[in-house]
VMD Tcl script that draws the C-alpha trace (Angstrom):
set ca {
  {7.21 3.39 -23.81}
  {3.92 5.29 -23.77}
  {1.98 5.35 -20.73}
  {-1.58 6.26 -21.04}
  {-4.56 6.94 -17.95}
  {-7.25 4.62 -18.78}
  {-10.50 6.07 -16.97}
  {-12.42 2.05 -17.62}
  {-10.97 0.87 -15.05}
  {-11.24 0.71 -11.55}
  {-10.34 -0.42 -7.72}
  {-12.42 -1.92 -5.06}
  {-10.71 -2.16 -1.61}
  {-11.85 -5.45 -0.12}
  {-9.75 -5.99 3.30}
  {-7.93 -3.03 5.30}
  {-5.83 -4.40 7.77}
  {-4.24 -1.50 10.15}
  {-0.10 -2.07 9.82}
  {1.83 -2.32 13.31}
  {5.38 -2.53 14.06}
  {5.99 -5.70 15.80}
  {8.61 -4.26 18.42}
  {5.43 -1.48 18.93}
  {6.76 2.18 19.17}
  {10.19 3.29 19.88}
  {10.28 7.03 20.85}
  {14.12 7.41 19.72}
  {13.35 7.00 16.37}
  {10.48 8.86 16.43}
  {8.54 5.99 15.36}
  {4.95 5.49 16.41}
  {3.73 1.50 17.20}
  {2.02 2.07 13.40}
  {3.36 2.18 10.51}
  {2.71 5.82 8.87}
  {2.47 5.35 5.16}
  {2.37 2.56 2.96}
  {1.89 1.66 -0.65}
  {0.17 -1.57 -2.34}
  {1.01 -4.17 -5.15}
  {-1.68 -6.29 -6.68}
  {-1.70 -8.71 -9.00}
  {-3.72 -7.93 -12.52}
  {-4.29 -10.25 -15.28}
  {-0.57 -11.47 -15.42}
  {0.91 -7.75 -14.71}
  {1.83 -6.55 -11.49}
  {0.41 -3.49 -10.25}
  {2.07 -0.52 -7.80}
  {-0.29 2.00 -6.11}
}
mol new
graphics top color blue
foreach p $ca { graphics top sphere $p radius 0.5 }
foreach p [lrange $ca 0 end-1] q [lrange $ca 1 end] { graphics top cylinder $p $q radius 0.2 }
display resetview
């Protein structure tokens, strides 16, 4: 497999919704009541996409 950059396309981010832990924070795991990082998956054409 080849995997190529293809500069055409493009992204437009149309909802942000802020990601919360629903048991909130929990200081022993040093985990804040939101959720640090995440990553996205989106549907294109009939391929799914990871970002």
């Amino acid at each position: 497999m080849t995997v190529q950059r293809d500069f055409t396309l493009h992204a437009t981010v149309l909802k942000s919704v802020p990601l919360r832990y629903s048991k909130g924070a929990d200081p022993t795991s040093d985990r804040p009541a939101h959720v640090r990082a995440g990553s996205s998956l989106t549907w294109f054409g009939d391929r799914l996409l990871t970002g």
